[in-house]
N, CA, C and O atoms as a CHARMM CRD file, in Angstrom:
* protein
*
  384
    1    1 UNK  N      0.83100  -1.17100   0.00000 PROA 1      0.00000
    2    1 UNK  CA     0.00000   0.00000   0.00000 PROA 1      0.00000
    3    1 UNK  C      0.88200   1.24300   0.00000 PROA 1      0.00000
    4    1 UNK  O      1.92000   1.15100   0.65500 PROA 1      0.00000
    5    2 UNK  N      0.60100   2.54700  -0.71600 PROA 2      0.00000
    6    2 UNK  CA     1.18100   3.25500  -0.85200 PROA 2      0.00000
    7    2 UNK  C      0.79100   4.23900   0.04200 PROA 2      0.00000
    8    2 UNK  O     -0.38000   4.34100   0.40900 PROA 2      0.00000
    9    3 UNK  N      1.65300   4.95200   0.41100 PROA 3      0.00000
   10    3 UNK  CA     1.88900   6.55400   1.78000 PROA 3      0.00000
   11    3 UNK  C      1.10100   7.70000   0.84700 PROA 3      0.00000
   12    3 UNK  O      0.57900   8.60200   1.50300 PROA 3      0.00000
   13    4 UNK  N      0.96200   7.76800  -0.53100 PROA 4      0.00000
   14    4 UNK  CA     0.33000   8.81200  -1.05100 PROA 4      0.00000
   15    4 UNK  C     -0.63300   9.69100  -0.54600 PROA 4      0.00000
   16    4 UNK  O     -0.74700  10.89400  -0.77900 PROA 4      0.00000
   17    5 UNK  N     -1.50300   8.77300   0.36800 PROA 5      0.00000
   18    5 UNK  CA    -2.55200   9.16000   0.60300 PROA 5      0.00000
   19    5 UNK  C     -2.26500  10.37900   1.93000 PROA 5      0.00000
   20    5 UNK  O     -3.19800  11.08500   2.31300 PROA 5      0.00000
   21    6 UNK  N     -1.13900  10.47000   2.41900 PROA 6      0.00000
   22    6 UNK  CA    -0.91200  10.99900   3.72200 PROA 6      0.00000
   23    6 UNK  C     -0.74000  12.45900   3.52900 PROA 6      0.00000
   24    6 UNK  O     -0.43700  12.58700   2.34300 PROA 6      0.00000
   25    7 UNK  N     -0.77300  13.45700   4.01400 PROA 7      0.00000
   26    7 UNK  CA    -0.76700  14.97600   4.18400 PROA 7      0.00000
   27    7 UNK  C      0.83800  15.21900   3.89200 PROA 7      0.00000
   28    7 UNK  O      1.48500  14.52100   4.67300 PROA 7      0.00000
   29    8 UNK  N      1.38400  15.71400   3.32700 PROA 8      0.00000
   30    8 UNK  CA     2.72900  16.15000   3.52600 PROA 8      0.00000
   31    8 UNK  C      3.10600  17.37600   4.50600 PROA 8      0.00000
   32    8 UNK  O      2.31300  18.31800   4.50100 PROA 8      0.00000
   33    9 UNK  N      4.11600  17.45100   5.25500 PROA 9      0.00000
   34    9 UNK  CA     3.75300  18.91900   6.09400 PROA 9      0.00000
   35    9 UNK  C      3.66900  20.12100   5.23400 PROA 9      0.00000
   36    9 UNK  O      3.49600  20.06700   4.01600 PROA 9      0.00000
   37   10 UNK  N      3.79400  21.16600   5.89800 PROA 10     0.00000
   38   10 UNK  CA     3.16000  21.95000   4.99900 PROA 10     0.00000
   39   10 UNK  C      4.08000  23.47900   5.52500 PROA 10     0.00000
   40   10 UNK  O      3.62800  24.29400   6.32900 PROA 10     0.00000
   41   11 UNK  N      4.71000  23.52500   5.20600 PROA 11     0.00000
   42   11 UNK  CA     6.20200  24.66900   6.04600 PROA 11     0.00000
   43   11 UNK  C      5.54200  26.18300   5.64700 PROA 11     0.00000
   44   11 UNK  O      4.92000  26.51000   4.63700 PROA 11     0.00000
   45   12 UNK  N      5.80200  26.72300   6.46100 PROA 12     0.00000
   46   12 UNK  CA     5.26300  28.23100   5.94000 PROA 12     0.00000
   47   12 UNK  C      6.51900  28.96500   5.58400 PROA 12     0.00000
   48   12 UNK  O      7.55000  28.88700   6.25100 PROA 12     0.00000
   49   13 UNK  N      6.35000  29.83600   4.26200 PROA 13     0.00000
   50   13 UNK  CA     7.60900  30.60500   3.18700 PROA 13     0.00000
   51   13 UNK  C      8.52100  31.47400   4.11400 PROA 13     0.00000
   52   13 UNK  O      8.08800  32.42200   4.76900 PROA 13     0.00000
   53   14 UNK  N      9.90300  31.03900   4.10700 PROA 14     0.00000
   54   14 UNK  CA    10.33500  32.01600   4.63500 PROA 14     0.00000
   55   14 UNK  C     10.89300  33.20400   4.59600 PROA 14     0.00000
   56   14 UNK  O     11.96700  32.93500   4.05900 PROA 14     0.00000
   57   15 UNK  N     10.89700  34.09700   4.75500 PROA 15     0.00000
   58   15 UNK  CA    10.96900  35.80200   4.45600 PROA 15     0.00000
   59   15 UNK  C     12.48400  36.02000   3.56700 PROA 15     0.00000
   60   15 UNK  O     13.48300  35.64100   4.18000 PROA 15     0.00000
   61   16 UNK  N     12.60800  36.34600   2.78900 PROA 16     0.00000
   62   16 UNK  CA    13.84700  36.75000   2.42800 PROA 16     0.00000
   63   16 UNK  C     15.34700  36.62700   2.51100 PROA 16     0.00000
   64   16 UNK  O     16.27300  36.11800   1.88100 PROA 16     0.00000
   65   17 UNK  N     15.04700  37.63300   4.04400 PROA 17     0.00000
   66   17 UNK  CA    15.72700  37.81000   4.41100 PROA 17     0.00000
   67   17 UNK  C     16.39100  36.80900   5.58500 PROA 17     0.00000
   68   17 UNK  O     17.56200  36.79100   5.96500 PROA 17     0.00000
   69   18 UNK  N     15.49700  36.15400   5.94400 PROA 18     0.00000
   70   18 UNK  CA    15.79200  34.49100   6.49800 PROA 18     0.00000
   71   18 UNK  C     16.75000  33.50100   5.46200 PROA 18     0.00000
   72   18 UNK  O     17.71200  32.76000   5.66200 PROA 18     0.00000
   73   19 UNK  N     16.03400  33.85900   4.36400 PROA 19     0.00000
   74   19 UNK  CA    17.26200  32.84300   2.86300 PROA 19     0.00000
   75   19 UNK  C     18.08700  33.59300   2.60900 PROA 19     0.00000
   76   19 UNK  O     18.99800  32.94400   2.09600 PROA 19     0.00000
   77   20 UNK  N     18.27800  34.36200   2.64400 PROA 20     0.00000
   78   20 UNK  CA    19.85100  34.91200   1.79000 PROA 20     0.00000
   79   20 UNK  C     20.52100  35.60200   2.49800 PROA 20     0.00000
   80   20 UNK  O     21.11800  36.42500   1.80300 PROA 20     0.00000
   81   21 UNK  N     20.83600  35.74500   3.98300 PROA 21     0.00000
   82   21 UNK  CA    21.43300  36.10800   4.56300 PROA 21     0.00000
   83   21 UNK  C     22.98600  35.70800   4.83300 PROA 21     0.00000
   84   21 UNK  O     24.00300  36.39100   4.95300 PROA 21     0.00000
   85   22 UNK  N     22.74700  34.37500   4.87400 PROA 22     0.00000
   86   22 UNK  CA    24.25700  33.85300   4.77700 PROA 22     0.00000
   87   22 UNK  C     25.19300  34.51300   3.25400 PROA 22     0.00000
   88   22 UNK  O     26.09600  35.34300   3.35500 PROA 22     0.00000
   89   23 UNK  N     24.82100  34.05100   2.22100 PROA 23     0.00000
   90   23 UNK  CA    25.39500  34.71300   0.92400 PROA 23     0.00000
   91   23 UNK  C     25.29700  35.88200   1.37600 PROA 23     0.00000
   92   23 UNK  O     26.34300  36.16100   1.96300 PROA 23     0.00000
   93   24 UNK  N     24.61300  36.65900   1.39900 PROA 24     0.00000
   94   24 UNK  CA    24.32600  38.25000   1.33200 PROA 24     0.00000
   95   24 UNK  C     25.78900  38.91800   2.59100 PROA 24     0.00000
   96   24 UNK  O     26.29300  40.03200   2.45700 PROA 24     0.00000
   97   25 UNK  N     26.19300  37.91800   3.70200 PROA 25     0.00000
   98   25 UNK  CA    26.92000  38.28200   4.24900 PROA 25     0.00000
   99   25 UNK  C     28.44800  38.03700   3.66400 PROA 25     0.00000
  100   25 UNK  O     29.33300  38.88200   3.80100 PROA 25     0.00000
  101   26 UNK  N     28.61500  36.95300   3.09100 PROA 26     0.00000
  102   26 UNK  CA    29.66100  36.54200   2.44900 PROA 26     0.00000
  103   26 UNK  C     30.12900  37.30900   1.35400 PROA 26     0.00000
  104   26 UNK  O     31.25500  37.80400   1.41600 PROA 26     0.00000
  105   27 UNK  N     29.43500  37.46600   0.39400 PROA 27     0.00000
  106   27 UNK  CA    28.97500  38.79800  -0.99500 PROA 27     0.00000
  107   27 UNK  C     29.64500  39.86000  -0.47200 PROA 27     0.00000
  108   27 UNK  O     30.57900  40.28900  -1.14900 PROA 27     0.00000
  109   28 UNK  N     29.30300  40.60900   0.98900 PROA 28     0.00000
  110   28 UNK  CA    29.59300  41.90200   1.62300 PROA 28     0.00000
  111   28 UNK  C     31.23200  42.05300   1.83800 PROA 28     0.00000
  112   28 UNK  O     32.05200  42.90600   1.49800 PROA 28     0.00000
  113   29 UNK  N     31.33000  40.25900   2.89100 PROA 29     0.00000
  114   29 UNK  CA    32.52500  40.37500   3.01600 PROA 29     0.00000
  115   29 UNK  C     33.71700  40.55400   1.79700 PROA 29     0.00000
  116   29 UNK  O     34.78300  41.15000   1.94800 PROA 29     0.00000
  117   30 UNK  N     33.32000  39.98400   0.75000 PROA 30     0.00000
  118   30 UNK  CA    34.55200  39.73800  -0.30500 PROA 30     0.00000
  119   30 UNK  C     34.84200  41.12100  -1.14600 PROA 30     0.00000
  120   30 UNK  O     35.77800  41.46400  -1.86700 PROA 30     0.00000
  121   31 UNK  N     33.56600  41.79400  -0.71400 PROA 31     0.00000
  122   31 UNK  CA    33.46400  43.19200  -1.90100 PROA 31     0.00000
  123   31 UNK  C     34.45800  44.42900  -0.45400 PROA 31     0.00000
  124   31 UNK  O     35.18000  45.39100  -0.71600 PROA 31     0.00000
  125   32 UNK  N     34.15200  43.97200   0.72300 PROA 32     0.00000
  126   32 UNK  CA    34.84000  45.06200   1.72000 PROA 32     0.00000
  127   32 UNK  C     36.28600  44.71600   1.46900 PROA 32     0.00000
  128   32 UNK  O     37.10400  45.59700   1.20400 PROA 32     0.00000
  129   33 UNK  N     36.48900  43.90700   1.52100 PROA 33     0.00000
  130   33 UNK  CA    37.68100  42.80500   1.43300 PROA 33     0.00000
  131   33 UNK  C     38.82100  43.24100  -0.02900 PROA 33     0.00000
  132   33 UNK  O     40.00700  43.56800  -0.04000 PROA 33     0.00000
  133   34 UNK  N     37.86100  43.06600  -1.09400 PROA 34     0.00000
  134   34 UNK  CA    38.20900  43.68800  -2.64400 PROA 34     0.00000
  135   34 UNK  C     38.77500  44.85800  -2.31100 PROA 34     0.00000
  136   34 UNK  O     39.97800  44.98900  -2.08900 PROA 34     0.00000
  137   35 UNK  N     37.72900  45.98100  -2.24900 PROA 35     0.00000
  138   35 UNK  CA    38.02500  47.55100  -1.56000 PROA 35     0.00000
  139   35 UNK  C     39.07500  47.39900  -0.80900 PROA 35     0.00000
  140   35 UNK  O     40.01100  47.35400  -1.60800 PROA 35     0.00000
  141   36 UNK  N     39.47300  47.29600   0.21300 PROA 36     0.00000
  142   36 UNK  CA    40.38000  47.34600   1.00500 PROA 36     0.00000
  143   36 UNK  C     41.88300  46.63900   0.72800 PROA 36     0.00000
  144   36 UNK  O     42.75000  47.02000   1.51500 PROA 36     0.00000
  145   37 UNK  N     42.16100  45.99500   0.06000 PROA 37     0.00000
  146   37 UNK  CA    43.15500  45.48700  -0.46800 PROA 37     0.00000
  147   37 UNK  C     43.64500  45.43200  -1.56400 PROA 37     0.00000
  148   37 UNK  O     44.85400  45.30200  -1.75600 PROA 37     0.00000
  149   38 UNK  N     42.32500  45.57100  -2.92300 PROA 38     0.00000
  150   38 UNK  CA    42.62200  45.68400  -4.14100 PROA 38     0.00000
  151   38 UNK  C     42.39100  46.92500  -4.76000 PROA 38     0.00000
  152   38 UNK  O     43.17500  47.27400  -5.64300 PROA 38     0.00000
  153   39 UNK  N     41.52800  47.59100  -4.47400 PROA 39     0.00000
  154   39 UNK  CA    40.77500  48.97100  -5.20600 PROA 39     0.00000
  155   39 UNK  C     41.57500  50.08200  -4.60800 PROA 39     0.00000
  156   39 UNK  O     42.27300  50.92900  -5.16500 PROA 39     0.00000
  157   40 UNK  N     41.30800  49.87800  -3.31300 PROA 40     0.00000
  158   40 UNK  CA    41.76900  51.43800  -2.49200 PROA 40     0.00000
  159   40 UNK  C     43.05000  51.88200  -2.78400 PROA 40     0.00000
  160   40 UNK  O     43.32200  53.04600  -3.08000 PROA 40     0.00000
  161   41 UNK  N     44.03300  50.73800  -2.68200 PROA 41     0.00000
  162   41 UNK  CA    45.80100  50.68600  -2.93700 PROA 41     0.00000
  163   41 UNK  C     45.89500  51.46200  -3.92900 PROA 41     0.00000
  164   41 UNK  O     46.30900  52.60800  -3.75800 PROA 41     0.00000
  165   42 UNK  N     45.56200  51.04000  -5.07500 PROA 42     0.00000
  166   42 UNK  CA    45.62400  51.36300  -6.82900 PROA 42     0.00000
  167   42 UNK  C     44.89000  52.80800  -6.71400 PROA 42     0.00000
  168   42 UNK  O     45.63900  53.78600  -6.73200 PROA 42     0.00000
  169   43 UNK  N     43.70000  52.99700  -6.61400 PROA 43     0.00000
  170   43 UNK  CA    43.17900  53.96600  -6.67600 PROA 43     0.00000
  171   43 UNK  C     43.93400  54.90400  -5.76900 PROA 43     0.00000
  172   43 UNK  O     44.47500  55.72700  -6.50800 PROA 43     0.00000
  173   44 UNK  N     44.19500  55.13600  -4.62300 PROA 44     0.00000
  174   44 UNK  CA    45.07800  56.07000  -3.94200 PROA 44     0.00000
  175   44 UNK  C     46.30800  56.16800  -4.65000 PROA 44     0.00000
  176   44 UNK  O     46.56100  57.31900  -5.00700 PROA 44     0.00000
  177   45 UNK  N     47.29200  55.15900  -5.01100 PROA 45     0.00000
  178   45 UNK  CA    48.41300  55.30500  -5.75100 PROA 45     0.00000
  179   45 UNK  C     47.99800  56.24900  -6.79100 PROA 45     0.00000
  180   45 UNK  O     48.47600  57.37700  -6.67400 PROA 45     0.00000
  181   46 UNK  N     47.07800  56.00200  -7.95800 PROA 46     0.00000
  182   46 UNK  CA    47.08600  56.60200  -8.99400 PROA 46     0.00000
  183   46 UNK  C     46.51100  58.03800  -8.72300 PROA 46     0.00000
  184   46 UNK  O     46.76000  58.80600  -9.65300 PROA 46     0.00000
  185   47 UNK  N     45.84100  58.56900  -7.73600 PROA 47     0.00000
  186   47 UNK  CA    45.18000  59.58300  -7.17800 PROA 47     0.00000
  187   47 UNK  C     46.56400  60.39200  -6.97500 PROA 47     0.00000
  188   47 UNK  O     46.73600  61.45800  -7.56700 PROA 47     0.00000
  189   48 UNK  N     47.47700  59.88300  -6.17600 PROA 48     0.00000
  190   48 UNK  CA    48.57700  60.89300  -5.52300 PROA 48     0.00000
  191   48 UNK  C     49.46500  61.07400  -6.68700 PROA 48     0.00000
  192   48 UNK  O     50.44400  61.81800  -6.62700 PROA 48     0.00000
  193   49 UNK  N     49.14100  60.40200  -7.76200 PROA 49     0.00000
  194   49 UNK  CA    50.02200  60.32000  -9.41500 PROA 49     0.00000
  195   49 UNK  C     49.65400  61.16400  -9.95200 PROA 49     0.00000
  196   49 UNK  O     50.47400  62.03100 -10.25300 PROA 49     0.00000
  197   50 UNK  N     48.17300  61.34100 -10.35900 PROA 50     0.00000
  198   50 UNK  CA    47.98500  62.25800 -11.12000 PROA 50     0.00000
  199   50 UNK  C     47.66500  63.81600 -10.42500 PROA 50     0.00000
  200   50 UNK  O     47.53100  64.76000 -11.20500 PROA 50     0.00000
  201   51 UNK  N     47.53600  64.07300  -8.79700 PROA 51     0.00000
  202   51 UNK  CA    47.48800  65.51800  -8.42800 PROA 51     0.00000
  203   51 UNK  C     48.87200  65.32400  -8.22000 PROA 51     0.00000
  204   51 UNK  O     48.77700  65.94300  -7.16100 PROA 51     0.00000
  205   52 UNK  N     50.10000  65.02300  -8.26200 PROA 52     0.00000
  206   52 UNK  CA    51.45500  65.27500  -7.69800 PROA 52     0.00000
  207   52 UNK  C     51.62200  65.64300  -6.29700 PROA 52     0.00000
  208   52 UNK  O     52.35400  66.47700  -5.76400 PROA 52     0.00000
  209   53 UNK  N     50.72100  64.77300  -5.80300 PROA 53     0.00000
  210   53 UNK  CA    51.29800  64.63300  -4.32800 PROA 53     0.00000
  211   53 UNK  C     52.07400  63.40600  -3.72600 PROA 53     0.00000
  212   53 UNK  O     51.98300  62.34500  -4.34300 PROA 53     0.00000
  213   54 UNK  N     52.81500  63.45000  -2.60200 PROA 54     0.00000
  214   54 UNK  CA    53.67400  62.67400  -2.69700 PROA 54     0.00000
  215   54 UNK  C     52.87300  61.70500  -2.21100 PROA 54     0.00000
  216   54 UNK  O     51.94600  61.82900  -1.41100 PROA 54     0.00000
  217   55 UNK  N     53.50900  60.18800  -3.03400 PROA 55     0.00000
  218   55 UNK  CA    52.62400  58.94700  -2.56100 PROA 55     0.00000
  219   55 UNK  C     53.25600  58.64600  -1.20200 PROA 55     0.00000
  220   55 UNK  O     54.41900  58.74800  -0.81400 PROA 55     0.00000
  221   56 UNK  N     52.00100  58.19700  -0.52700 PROA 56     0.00000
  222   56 UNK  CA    51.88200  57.60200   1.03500 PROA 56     0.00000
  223   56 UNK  C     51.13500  56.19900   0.78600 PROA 56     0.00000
  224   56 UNK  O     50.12900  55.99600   0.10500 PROA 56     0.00000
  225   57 UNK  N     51.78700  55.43000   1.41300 PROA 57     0.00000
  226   57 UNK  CA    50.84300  54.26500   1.39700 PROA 57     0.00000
  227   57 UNK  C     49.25000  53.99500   1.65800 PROA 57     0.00000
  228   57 UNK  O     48.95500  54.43500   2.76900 PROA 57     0.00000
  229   58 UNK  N     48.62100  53.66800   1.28100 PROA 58     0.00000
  230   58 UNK  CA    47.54600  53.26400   1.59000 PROA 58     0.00000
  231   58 UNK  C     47.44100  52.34300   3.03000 PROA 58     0.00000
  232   58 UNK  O     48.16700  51.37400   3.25100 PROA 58     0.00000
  233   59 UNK  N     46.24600  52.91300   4.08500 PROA 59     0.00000
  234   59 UNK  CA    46.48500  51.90800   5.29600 PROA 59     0.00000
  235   59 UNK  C     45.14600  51.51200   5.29600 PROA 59     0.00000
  236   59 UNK  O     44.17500  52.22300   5.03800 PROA 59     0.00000
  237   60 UNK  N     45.16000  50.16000   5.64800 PROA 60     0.00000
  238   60 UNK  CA    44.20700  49.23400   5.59400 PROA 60     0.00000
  239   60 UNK  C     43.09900  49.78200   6.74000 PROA 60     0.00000
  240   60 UNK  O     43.40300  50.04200   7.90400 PROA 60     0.00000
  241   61 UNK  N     41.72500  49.90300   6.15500 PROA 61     0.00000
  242   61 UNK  CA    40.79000  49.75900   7.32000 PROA 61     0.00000
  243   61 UNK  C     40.25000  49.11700   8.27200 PROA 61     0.00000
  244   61 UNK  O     40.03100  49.40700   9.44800 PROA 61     0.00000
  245   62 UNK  N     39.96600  47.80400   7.37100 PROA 62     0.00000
  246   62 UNK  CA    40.15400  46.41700   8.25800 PROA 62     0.00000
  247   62 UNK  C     40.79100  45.98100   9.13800 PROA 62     0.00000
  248   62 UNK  O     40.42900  45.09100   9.90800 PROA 62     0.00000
  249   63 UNK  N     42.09600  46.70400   9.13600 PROA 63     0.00000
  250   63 UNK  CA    43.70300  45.91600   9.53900 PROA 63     0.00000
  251   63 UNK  C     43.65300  46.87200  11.12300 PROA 63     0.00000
  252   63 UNK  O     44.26100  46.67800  12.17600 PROA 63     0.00000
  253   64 UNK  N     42.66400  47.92700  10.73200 PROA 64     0.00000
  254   64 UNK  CA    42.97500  49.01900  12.00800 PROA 64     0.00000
  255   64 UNK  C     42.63300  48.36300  13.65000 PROA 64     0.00000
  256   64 UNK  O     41.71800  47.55300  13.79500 PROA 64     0.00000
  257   65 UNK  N     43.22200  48.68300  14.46200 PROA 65     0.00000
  258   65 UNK  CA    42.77600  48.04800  15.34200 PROA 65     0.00000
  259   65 UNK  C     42.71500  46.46400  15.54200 PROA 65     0.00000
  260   65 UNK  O     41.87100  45.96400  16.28500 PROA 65     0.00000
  261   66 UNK  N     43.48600  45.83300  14.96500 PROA 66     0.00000
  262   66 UNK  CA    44.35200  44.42800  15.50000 PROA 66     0.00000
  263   66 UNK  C     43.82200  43.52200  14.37600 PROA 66     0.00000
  264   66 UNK  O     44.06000  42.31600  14.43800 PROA 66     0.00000
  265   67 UNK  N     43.05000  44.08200  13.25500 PROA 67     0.00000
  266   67 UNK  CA    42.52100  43.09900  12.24100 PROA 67     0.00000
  267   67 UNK  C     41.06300  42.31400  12.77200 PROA 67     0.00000
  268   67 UNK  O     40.67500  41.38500  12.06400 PROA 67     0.00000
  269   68 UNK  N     40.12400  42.72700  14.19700 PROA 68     0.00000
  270   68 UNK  CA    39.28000  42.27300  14.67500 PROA 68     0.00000
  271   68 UNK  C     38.00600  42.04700  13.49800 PROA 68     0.00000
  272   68 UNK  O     37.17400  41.14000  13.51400 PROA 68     0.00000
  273   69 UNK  N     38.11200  43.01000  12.62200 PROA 69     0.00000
  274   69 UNK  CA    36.79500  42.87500  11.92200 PROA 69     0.00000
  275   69 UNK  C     36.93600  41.25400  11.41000 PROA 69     0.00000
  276   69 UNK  O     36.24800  40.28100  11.71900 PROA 69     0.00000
  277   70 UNK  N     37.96500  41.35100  10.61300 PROA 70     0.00000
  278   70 UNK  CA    38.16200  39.98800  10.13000 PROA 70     0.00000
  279   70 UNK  C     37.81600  39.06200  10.98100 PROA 70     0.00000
  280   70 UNK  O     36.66100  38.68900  10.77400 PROA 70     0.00000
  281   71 UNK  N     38.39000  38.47400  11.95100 PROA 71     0.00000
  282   71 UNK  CA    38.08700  37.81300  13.30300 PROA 71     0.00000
  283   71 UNK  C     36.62000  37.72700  13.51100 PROA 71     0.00000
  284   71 UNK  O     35.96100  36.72400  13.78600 PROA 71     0.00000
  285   72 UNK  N     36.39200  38.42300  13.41100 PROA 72     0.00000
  286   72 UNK  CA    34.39300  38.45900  13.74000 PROA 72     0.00000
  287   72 UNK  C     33.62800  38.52900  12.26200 PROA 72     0.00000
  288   72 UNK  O     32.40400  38.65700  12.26900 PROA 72     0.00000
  289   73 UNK  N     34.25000  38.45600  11.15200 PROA 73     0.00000
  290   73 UNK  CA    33.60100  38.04400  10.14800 PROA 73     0.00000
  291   73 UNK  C     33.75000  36.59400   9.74600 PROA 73     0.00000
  292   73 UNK  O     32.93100  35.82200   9.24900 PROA 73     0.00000
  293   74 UNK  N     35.35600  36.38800  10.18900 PROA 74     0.00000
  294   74 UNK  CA    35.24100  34.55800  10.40900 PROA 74     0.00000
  295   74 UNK  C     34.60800  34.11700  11.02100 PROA 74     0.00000
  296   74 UNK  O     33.82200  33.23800  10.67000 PROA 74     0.00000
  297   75 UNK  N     34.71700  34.54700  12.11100 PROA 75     0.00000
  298   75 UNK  CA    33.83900  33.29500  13.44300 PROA 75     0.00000
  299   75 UNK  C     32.36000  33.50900  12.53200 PROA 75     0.00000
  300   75 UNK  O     32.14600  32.48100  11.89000 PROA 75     0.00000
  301   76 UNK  N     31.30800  34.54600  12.30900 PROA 76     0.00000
  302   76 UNK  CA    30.38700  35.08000  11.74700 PROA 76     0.00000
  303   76 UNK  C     29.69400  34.01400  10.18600 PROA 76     0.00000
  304   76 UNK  O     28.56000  33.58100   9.98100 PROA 76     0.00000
  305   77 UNK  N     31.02100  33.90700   9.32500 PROA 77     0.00000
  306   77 UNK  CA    30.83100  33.19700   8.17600 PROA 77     0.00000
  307   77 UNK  C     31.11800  31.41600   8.79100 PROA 77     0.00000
  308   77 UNK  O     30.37400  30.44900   8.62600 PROA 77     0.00000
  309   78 UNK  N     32.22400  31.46500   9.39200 PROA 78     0.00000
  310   78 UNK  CA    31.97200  29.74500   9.59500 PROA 78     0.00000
  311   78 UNK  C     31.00800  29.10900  10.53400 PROA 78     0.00000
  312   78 UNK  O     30.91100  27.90200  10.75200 PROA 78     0.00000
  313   79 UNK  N     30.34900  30.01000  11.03000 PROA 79     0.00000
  314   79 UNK  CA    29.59200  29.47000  12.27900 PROA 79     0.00000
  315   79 UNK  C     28.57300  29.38200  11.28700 PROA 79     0.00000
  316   79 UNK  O     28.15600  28.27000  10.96100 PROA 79     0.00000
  317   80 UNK  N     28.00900  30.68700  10.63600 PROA 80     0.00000
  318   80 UNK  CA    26.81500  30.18300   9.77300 PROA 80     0.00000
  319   80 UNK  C     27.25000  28.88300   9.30300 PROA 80     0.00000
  320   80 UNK  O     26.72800  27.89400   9.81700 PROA 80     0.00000
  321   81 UNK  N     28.15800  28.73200   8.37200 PROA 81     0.00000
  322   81 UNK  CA    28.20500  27.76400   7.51300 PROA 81     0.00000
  323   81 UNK  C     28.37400  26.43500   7.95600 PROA 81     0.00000
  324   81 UNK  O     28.29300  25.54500   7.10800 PROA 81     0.00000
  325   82 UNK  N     28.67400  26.03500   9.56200 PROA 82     0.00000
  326   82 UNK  CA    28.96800  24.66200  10.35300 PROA 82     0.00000
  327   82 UNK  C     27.38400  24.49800  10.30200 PROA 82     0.00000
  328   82 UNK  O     27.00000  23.49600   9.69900 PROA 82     0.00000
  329   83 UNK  N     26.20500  25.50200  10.95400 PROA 83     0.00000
  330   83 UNK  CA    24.67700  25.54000  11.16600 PROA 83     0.00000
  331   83 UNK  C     24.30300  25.30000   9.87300 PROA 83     0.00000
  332   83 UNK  O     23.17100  24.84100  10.03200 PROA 83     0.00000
  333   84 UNK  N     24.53900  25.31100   8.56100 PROA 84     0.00000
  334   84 UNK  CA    23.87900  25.14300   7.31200 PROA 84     0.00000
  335   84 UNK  C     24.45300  23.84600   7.18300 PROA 84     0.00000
  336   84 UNK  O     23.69100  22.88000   7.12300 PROA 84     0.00000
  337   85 UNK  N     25.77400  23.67100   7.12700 PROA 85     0.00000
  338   85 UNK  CA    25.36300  21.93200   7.09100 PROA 85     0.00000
  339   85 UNK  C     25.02800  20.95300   7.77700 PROA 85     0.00000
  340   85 UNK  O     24.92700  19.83100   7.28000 PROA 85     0.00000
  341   86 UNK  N     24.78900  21.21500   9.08400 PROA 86     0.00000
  342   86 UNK  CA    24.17800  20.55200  10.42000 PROA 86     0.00000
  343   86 UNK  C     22.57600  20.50200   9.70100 PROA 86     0.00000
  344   86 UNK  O     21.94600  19.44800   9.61800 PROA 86     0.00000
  345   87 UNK  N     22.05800  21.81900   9.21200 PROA 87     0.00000
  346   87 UNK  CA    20.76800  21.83100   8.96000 PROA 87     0.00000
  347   87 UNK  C     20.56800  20.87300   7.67200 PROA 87     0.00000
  348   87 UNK  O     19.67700  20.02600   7.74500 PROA 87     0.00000
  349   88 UNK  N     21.38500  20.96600   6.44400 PROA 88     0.00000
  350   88 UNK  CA    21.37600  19.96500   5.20700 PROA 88     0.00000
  351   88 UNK  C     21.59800  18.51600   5.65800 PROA 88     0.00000
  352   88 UNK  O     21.11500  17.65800   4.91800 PROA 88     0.00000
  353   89 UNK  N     22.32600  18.06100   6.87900 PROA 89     0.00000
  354   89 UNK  CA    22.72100  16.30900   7.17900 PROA 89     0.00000
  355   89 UNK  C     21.25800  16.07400   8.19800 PROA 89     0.00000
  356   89 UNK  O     20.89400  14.95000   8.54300 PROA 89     0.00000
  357   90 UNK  N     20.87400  16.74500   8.40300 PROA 90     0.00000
  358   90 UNK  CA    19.67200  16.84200   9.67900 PROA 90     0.00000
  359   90 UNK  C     18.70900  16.37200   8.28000 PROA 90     0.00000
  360   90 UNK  O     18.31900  15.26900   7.89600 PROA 90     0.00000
  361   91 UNK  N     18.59400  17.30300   7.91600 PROA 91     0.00000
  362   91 UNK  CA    17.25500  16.90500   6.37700 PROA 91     0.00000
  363   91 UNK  C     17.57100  15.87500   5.54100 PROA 91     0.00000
  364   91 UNK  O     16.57900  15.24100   5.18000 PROA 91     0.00000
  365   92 UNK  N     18.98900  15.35500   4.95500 PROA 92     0.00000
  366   92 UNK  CA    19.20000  14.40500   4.42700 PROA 92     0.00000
  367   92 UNK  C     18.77500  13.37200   5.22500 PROA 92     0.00000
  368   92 UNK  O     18.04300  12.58500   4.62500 PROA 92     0.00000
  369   93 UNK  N     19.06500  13.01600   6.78900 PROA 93     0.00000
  370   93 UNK  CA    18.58900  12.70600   7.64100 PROA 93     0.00000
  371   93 UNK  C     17.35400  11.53500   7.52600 PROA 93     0.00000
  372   93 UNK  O     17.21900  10.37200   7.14700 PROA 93     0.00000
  373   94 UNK  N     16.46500  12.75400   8.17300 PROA 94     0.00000
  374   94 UNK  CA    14.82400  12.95800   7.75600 PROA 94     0.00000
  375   94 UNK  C     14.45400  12.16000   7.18300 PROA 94     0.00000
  376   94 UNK  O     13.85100  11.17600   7.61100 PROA 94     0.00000
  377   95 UNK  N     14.91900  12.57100   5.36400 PROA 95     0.00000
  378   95 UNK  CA    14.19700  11.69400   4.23400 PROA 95     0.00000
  379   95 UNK  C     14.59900  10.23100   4.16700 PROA 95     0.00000
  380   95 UNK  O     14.00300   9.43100   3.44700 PROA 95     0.00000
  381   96 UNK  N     15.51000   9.94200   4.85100 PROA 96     0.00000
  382   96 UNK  CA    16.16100   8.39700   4.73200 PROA 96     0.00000
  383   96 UNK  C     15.32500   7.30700   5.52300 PROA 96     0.00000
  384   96 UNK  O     15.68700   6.13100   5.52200 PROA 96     0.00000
């Protein structure tokens, strides 16, 4: 006899901003990350090039203050990401 007949649950949609938060944080990090290491350098170099002022290095924003942002964007990104696959082996789980 087949289970067809049974109710499937029935999950209510979740908001947005509940789904794409993890990416949406990761996305943020790599583009602050870009800026700060790849864009800003170049762009300040070529800035103090073309008004003839004398070049000064570029100093990291991130880096200010002991590099903490980073630190709390790791713990931040891997913690989500240990809870997303706890939540995917939990559901693989389930269906077995």
């Amino acid at each position: 006899m087949s289970d067809d007949t049974e109710p499937k649950e029935v999950k209510p949609p979740e908001s947005w901003v509940q789904k794409y938060w993890r990416p949406s944080m990761g996305w943020s990090y790599m583009a602050i990350c870009l800026f700060d290491f790849m864009l800003a350098p170049v762009f300040f170099g070529i800035l103090s090039a073309v008004t003839k002022i004398p070049h000064t290095v570029w100093k990291s924003l991130t880096l200010a203050e002991g590099g903490l942002f980073h630190l709390a964007m790791g713990a931040v990104l891997g913690i989500s990401a240990f809870g997303r696959t706890q939540e995917k082996t939990a559901k693989i789980a389930k269906e077995d």
